[in-house]
Backbone as XML, in Angstrom:
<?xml version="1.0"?>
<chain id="A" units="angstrom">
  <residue number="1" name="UNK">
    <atom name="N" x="41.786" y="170.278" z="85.375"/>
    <atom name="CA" x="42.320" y="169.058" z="84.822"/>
    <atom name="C" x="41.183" y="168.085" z="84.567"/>
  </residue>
  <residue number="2" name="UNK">
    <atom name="N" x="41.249" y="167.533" z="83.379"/>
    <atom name="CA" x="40.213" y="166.394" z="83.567"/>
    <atom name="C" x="40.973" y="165.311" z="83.313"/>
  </residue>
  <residue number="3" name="UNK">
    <atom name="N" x="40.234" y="163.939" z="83.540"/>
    <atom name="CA" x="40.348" y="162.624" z="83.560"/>
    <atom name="C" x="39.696" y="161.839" z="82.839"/>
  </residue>
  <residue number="4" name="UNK">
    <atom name="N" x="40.112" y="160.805" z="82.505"/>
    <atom name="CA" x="39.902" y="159.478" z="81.894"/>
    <atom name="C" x="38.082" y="159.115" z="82.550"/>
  </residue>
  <residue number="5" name="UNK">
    <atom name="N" x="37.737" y="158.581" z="81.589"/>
    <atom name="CA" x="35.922" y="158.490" z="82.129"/>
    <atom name="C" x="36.305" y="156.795" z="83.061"/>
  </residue>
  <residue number="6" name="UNK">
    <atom name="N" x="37.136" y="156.500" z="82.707"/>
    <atom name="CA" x="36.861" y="155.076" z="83.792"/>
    <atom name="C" x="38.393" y="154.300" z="83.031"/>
  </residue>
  <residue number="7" name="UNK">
    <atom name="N" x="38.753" y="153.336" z="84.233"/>
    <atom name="CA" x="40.226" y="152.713" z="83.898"/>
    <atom name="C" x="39.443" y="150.973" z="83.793"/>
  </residue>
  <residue number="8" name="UNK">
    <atom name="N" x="39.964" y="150.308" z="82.668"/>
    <atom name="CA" x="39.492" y="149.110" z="82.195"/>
    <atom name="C" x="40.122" y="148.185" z="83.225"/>
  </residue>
  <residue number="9" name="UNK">
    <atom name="N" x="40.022" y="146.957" z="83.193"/>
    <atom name="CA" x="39.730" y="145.798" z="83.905"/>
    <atom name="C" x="41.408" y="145.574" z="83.502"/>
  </residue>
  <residue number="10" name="UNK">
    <atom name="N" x="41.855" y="145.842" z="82.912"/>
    <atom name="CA" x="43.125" y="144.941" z="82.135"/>
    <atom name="C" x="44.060" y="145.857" z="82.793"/>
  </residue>
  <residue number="11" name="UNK">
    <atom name="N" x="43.472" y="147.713" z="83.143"/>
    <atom name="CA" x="44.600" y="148.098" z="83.187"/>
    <atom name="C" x="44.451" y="148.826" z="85.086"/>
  </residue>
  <residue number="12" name="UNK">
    <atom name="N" x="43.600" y="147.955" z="85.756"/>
    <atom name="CA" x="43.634" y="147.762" z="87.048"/>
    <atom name="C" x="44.172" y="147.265" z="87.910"/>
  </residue>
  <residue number="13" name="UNK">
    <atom name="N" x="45.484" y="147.533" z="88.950"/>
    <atom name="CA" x="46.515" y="146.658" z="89.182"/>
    <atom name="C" x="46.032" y="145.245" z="89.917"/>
  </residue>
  <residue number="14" name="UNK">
    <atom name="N" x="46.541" y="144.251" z="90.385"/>
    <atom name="CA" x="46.083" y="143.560" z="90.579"/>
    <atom name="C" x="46.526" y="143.332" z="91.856"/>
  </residue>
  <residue number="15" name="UNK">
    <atom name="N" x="45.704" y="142.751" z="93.161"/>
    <atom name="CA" x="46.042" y="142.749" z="94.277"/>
    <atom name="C" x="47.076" y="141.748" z="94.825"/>
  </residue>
  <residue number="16" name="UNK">
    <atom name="N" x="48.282" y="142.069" z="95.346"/>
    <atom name="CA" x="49.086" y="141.048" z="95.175"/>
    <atom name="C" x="49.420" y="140.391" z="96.841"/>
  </residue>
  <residue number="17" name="UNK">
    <atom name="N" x="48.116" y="140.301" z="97.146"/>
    <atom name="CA" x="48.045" y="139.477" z="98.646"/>
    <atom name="C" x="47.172" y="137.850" z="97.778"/>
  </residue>
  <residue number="18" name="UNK">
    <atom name="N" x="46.832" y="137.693" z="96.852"/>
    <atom name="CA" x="46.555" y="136.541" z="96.014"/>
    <atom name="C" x="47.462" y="136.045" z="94.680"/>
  </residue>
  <residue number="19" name="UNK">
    <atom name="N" x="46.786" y="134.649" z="95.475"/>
    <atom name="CA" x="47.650" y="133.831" z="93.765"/>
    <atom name="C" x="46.915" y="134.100" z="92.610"/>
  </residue>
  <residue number="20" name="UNK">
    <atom name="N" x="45.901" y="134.324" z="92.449"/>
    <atom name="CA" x="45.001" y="134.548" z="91.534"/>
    <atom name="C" x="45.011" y="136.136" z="91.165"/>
  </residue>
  <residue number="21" name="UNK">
    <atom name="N" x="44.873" y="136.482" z="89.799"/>
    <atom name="CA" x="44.735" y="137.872" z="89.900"/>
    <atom name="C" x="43.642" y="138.186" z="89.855"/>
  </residue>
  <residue number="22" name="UNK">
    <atom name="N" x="43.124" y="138.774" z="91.431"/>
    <atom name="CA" x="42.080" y="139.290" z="91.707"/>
    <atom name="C" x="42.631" y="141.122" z="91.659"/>
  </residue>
  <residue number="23" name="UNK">
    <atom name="N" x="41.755" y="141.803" z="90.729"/>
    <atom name="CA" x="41.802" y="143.323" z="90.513"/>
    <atom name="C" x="41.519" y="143.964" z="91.167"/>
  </residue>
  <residue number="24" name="UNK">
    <atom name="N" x="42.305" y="145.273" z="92.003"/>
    <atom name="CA" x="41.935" y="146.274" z="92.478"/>
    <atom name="C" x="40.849" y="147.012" z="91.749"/>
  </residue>
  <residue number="25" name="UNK">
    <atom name="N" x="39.850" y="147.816" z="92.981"/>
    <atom name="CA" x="39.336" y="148.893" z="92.506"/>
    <atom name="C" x="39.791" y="150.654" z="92.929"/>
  </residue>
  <residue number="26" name="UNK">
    <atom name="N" x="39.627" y="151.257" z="91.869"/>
    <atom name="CA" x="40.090" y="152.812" z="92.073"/>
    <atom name="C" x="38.785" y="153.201" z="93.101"/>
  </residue>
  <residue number="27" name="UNK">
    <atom name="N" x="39.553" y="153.730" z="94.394"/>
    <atom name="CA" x="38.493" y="154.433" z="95.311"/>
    <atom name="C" x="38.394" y="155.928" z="95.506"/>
  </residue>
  <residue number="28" name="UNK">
    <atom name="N" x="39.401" y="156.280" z="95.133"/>
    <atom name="CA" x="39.840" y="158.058" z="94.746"/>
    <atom name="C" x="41.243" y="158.462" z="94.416"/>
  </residue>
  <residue number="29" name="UNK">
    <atom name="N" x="41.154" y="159.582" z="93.533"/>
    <atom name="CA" x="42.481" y="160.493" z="92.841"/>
    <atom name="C" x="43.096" y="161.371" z="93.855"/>
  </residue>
  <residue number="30" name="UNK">
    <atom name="N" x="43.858" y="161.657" z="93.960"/>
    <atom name="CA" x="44.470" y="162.637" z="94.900"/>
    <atom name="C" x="46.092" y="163.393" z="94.023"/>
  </residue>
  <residue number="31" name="UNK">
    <atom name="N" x="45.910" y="164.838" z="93.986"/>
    <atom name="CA" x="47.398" y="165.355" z="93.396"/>
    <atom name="C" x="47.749" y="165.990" z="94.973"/>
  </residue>
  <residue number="32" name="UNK">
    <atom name="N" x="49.060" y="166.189" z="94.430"/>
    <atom name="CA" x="50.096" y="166.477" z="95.537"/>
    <atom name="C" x="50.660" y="168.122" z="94.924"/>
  </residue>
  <residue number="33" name="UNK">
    <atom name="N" x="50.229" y="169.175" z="96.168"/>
    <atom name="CA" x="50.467" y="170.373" z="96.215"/>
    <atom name="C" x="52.104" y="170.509" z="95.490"/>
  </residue>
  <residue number="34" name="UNK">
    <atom name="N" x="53.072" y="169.673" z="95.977"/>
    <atom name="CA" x="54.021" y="169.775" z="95.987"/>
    <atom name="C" x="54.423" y="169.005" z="94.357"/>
  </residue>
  <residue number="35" name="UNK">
    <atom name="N" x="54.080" y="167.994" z="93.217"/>
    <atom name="CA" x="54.223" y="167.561" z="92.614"/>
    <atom name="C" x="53.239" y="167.985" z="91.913"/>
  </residue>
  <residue number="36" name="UNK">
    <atom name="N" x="52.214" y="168.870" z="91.255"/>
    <atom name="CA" x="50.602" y="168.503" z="90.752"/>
    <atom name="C" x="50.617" y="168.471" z="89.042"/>
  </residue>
  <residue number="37" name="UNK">
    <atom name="N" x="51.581" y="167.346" z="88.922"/>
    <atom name="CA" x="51.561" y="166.906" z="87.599"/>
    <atom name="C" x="51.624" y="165.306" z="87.867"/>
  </residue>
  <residue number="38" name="UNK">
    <atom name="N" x="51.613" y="164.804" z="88.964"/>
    <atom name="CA" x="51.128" y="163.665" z="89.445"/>
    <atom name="C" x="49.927" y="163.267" z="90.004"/>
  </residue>
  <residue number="39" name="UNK">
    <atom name="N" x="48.821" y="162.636" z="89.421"/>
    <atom name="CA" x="47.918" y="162.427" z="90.060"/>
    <atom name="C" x="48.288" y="160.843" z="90.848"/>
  </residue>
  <residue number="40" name="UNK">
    <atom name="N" x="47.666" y="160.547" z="91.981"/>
    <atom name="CA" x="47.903" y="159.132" z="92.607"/>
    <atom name="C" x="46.330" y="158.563" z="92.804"/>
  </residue>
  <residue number="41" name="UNK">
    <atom name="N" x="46.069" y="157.377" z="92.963"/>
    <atom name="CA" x="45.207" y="156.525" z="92.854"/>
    <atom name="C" x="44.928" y="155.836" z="93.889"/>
  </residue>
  <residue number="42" name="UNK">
    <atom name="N" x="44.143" y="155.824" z="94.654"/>
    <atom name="CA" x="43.845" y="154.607" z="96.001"/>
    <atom name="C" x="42.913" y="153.846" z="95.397"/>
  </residue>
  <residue number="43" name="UNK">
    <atom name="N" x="43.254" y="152.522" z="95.454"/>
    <atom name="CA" x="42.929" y="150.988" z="95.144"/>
    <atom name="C" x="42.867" y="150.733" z="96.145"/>
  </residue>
  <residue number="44" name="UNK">
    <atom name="N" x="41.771" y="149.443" z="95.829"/>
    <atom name="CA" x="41.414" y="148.315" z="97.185"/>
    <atom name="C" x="40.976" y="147.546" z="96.293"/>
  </residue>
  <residue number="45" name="UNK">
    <atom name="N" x="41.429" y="145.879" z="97.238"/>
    <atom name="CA" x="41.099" y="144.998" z="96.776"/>
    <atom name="C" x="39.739" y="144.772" z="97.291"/>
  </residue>
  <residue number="46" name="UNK">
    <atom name="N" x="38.601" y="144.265" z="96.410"/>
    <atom name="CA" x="37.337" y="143.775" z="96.600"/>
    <atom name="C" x="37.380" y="142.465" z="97.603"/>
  </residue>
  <residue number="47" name="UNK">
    <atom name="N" x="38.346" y="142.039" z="97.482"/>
    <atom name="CA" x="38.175" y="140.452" z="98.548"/>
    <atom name="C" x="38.956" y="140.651" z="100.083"/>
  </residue>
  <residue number="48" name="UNK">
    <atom name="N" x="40.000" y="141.528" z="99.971"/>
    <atom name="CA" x="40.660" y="141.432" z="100.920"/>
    <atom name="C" x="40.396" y="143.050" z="101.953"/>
  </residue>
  <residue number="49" name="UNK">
    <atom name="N" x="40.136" y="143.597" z="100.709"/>
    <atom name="CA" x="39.943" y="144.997" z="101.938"/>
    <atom name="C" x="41.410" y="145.739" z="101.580"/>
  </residue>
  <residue number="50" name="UNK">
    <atom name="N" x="42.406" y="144.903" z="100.826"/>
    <atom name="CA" x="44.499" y="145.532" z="100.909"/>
    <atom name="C" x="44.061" y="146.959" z="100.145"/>
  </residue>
  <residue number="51" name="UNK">
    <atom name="N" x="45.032" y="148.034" z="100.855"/>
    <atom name="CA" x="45.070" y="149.370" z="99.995"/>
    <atom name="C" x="46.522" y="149.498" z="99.019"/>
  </residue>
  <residue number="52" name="UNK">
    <atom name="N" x="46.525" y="150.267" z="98.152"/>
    <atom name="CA" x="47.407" y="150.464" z="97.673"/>
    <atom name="C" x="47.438" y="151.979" z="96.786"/>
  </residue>
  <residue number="53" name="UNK">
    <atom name="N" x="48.356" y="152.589" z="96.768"/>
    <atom name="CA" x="48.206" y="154.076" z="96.185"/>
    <atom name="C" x="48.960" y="153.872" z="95.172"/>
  </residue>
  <residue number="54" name="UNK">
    <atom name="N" x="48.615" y="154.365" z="94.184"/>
    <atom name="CA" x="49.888" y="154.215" z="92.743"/>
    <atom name="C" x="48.974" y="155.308" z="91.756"/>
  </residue>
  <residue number="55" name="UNK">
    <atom name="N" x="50.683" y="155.501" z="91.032"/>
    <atom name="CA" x="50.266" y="157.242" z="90.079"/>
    <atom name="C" x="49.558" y="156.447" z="88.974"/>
  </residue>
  <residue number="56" name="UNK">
    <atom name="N" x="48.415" y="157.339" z="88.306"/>
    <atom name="CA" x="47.396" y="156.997" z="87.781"/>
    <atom name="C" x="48.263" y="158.145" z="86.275"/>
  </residue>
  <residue number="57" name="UNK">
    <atom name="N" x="48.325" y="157.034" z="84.973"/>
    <atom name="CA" x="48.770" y="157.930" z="83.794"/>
    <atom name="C" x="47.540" y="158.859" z="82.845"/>
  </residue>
  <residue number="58" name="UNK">
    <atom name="N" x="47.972" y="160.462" z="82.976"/>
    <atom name="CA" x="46.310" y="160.942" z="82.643"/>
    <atom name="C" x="46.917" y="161.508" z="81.428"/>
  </residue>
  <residue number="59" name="UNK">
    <atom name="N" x="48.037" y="161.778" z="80.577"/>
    <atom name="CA" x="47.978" y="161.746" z="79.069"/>
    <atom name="C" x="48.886" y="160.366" z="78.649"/>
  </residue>
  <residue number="60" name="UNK">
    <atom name="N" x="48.635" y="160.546" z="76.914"/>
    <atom name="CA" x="48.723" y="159.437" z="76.277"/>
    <atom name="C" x="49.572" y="159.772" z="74.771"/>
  </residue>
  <residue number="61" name="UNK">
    <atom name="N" x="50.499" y="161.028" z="75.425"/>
    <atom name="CA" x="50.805" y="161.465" z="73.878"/>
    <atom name="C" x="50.160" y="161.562" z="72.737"/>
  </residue>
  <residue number="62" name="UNK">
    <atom name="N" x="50.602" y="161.185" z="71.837"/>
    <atom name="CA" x="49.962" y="161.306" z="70.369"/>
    <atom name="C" x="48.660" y="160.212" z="70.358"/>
  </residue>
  <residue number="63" name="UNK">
    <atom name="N" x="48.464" y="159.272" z="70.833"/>
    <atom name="CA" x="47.203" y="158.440" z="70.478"/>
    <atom name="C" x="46.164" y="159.284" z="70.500"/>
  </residue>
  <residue number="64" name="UNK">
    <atom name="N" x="44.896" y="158.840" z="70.222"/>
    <atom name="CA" x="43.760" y="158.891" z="70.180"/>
    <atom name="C" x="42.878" y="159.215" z="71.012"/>
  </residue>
  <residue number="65" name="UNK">
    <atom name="N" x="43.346" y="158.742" z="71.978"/>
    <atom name="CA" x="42.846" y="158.549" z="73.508"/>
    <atom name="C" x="43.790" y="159.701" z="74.297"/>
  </residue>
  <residue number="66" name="UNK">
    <atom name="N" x="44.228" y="160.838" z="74.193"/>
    <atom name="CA" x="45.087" y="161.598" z="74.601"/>
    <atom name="C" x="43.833" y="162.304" z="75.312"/>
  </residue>
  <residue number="67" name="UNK">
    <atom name="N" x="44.483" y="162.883" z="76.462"/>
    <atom name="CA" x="43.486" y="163.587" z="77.530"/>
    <atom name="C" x="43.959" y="164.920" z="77.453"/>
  </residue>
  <residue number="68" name="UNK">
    <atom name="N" x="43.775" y="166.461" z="77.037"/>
    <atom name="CA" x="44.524" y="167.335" z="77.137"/>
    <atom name="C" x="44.182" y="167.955" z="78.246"/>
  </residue>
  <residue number="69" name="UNK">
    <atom name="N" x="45.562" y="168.371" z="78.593"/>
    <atom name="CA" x="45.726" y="169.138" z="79.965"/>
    <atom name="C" x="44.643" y="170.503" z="80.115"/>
  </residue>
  <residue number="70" name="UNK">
    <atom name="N" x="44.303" y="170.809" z="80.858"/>
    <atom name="CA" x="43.116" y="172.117" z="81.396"/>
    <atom name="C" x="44.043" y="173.090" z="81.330"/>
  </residue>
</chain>
């Protein structure tokens, strides 16, 4: 499987222990034996240290930017 070379600033969730949107960073991918058409994402916030795991989208249908499956 491959991946996306890097996830932009806009589309980085944002840490929601602040009023301000301060952006998570991606710290690693992880698929699930049991699901492995889901990849998941561990984020951390740069200020606070907060974790958060959320599924990371690795095609894009018809656009341009489409990632094809391995």
């Amino acid at each position: 499987m491959r991946y996306r070379p890097s996830m932009t600033y806009e589309e980085a969730p944002a840490c929601d222990r602040h009023d301000a949107g301060v952006s998570m960073q991606l710290r690693t991918m992880h698929s699930d034996v049991s699901r492995p058409d889901v990849v998941v994402g561990l984020f951390e916030c740069p200020d606070c240290g907060h974790e958060r795991w959320l599924p990371i989208k690795t095609s894009y249908g018809d656009s341009e930017a489409a990632v094809p499956a391995a």
